[in-house]
N, C-alpha and C positions, 0 to 999 in steps of 0.2 A: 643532732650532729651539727658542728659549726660548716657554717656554708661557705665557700670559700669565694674570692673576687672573680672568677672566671666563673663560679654557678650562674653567681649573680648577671656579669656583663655577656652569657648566652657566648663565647669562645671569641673567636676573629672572624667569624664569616661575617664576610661586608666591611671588614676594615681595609682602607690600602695604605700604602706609602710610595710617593708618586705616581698614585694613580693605577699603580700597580696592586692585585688581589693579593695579601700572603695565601702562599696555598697551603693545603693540608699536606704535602709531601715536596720536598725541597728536587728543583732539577737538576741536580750536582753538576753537570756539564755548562749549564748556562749560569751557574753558581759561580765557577771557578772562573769561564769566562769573560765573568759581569766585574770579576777582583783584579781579573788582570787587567781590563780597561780601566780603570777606577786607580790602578797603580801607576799604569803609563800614563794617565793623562795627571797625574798628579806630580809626576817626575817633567814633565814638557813643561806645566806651570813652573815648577821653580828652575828648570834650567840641569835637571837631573841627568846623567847618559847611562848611569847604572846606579841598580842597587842592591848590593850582597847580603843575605839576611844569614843568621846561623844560629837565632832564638825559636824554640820548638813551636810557639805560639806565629810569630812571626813568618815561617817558612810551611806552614802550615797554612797559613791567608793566602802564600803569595802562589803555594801550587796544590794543597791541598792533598799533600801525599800521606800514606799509612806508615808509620813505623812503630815498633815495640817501644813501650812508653818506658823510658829508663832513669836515671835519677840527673835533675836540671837537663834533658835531652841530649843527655850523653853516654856515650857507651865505647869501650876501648875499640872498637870497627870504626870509629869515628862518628862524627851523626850528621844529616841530613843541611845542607847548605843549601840555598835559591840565590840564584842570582837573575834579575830581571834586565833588560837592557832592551832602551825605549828603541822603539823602530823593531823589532821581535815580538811576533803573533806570541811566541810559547814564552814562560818563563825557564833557566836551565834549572836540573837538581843533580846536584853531588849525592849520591846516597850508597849507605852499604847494602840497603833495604832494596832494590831494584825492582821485586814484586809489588811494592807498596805506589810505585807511583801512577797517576792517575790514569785511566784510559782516556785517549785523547791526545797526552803528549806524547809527541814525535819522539821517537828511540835514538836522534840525535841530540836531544835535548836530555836525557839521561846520562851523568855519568857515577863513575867509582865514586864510594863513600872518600871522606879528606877530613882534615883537622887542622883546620886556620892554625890552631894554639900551638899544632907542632913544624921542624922545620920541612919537613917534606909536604904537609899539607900547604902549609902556606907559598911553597914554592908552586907547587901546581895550581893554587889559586890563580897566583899571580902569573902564572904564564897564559893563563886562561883570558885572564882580564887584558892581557897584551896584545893579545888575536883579534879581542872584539870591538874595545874602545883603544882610539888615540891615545897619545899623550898629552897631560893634563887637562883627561875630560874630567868630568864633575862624577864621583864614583860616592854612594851613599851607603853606612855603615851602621848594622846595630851594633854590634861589636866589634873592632881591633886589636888581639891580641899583639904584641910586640912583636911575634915573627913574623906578622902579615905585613904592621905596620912598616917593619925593617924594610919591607919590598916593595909597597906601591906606594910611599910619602912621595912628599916633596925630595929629592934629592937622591930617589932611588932607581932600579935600574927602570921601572914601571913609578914613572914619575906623575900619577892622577891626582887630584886635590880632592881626597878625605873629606867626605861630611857626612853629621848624623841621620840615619835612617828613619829616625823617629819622627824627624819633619814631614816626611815621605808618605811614613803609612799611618799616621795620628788621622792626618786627614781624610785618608783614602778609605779605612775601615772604622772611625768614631759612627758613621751611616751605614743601617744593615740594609742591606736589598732582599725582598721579600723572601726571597731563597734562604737568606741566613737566618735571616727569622723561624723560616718554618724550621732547621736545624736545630736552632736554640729547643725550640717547644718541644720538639720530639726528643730531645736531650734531658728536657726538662719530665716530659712523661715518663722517660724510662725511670730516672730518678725517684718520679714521685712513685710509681707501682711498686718498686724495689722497697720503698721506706713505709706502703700500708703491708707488707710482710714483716718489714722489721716491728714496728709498730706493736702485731697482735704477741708478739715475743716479750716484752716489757712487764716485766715480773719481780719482786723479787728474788735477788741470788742470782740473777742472769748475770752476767757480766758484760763489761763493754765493749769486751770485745768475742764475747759471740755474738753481738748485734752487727759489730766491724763483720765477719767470719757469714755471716747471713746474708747483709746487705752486700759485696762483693758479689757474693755469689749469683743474687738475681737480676743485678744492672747488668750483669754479663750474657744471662741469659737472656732476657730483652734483649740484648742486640747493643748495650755499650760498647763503644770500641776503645775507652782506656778508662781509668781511675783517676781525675786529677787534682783529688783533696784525700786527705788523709780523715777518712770521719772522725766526727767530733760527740759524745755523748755526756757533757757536761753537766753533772751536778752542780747545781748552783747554791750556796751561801744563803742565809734568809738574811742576814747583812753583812755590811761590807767588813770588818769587823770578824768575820767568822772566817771570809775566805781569804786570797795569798792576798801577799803585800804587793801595793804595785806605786809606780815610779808620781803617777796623777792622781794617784786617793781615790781611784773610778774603779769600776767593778774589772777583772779578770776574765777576757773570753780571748781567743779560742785556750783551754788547756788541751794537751797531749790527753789521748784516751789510755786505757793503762787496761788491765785484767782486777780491777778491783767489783766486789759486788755492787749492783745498784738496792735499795732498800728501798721499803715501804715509803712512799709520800714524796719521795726523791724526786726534786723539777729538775728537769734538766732541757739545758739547750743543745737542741742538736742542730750537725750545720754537717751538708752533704755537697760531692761535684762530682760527677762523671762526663763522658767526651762523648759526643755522638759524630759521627764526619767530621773530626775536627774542632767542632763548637759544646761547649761547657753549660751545662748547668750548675743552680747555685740553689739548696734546698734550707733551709732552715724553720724549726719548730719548736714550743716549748710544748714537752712532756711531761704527763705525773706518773710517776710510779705508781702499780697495783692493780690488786685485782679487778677492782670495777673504780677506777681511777675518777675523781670529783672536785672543782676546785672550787676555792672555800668561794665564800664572798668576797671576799678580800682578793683574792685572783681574779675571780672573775671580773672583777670591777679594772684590774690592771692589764686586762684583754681589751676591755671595751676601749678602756683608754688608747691601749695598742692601734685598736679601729677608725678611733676619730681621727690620730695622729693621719693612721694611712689615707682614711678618706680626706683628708685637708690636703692632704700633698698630691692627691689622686683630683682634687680639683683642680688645682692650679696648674697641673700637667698638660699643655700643648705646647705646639711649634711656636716659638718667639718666648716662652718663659723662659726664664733662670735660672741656673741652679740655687740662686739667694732668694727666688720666688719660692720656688719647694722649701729652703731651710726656714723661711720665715713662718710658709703656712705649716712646718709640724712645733715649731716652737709656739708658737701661736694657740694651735691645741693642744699643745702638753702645759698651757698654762705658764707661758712666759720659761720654762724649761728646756732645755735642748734633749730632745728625747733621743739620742742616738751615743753609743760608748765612745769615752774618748780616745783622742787619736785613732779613730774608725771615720766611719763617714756615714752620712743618712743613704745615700745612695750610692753605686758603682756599675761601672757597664761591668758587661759578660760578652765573651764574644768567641777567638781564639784563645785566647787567655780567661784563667779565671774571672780576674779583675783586671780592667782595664776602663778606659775613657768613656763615658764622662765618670769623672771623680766627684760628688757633690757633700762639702760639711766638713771637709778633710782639714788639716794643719795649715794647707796653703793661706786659708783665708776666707774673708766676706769679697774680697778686690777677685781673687779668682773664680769664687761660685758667680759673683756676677759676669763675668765674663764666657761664663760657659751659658751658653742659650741651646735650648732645643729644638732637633727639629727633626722631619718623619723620617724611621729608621733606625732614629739612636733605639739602647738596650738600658735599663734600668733596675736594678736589682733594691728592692726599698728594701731595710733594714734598719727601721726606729725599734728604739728599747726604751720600756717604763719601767725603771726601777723603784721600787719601793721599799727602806731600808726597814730591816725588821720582818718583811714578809717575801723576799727576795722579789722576782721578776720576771715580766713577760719579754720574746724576744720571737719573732718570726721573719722571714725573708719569704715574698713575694718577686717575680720578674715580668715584667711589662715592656709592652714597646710603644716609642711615641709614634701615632699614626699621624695623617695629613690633619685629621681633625681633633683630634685628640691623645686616647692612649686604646692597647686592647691587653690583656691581660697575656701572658708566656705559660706561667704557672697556674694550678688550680686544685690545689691539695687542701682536704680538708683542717678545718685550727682541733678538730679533735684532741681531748677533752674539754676544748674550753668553746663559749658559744652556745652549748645547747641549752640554754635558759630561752 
């Protein structure tokens, strides 16, 4: 059986991040508490007095409330608004969901579901925001739809100065505090139990989506609290040449899963996310179809590869690295090759969002992986690929956190079928 980076590094007991233990169970009250200090004081830093959030991911950091997961966090009841404003113990939430919000906040700090996008949500925004903050305080924005905008610009009747929210909470949550940590893991557990069920199902004739139709079924019973990746069972190409056309002459991932058979010998990369209180995991594996499934030599050789990349970039992982320090050391072991798909990234956080900060390998650049430095707390999600054309490809996702002294593993799911040589 392949052993996985967390066999190996014995879990996170005795890791911290500032000093702090990650615990085995997350204390959601001092969770939420620990985001909202962490938002306030990051709003007095830049001169903040408010910040309206109305991204699922986003309003979900700032209060941490439940709602039914609906398509971009939307639903014609409207969907779940925060608004934070510095000098306020609580953050507010606009929701249609009132069940869903957290124990702890004050029942004044609740109110009716809204929709900034329309005119009557935007007007009760805005009358909201008139009660709390002066005129032309400094009000921070993930989104602006035009009817809001119409109301609290410059020159409206709610005349505050508009800025982006992203300034806000890039910095406030890119550092997990040990509580979101343990969220991630257990996120990540449920994920991983859910996918050794799907796993013994991998057969010829199955299709890919009674593996979709399986896996649903058991993150739920674990105890996931939404779905927030569409799973992925991708047969892969043995070159590039065989599979779609794409824009960079690089391999094709994620495709749409579809109801077609899987067959004998089929590699396929799968790539999985569900929500645990909020926080995502991010699962990825390659597969061989069959009965008693075996990779050649020639696979197995593009695991180990897989391995060396991970461990070089598992070296050079502590506080004060770079993100151009990790892209250098898997280039470095994939032999002067960039071992990651293009327009992908070698690395990406996980957090409220699938993907999110730090970004490392992306389109931005060398100037920006250098600029992104790490330190204890951030979240990591590795994701090098060894393609080899002619015999296609290995492809797994790992999550890790950087501690004070290093890293400690998130994930620990076995590389089955590949490794047990």
């Amino acid at each position: 059986m392949g052993t996985s980076h967390v066999e190996e590094e014995a879990g996170v007991a005795g890791h911290t991040v500032g000093g702090a233990v990650i615990p085995d169970r997350p204390d959601l009250a001092r969770m939420r508490a620990d985001r909202h200090a962490r938002l306030v004081a990051e709003m007095g830093r830049q001169g903040v007095d408010a910040v309206v959030l109305s991204g699922s991911g986003a309003v979900s950091y700032a209060v941490g409330a439940a709602t039914p997961a609906t398509d971009s966090g939307r639903s014609l009841l409207g969907h779940p608004v925060a608004v934070v404003l510095a000098g306020d113990a609580h953050p507010h939430l606009f929701t249609p969901f009132p069940e869903g919000a957290p124990s702890g906040l004050p029942a004044d700090h609740v109110h009716g579901g809204l929709c900034p996008d329309d005119e009557e949500g935007s007007a009760t925004l805005a009358r909201f925001l008139a009660g709390a903050v002066p005129s032309g305080a400094q009000v921070a924005f993930d989104d602006l739809p035009h009817p809001l905008r119409a109301r609290v610009g410059p020159g409206s009747a709610m005349p505050v100065q508009p800025r982006s929210a992203s300034a806000v909470l890039g910095p406030a949550r890119i550092a997990k505090t040990p509580d979101e940590l343990a969220c991630i893991r257990r996120a990540q557990r449920i994920n991983e139990q859910a996918m050794s069920d799907v796993q013994i199902l991998l057969r010829p004739g199955v299709r890919q989506s009674d593996l979709t139709a399986c896996f649903l079924r058991r993150v739920f019973e674990l105890g996931a609290t939404a779905n927030c990746l569409d799973p992925i069972w991708q047969p892969m190409p043995r070159s590039l040449g065989e599979g779609p056309w794409t824009t960079h002459g690089g391999v094709a991932f994620p495709v749409p899963s579809s109801d077609a058979f899987l067959r004998e010998g089929d590699v396929i990369w799968v790539d999985t996310g569900i929500s645990y209180e909020g926080y995502a995991s991010d699962f990825g594996r390659t597969w061989i179809v069959g009965a008693d499934p075996r990779p050649s030599a020639r696979q197995e050789a593009q695991f180990e590869l897989w391995r060396a990349v991970m461990d070089a970039v598992l070296g050079a992982c502590r506080p004060g690295a770079t993100g151009g320090d990790l892209c250098r050391a898997a280039t470095g072991a994939a032999g002067g090759v960039r071992p990651w798909i293009e327009h992908f990234y070698l690395a990406h956080g996980v957090g409220t969002e699938s993907a999110e900060m730090p970004l490392i390998g992306t389109d931005l650049g060398e100037a920006f992986d250098e600029s992104t430095v790490l330190a204890p707390g951030m979240v990591l999600v590795l994701e090098p690929v060894v393609w080899d054309d002619g015999a296609g490809g290995y492809r797994s996702e790992d999550v890790f956190a950087v501690t004070d002294d290093g890293w400690a593993p998130l994930s620990g799911h076995p590389f089955d079928p590949y490794g047990a040589a």
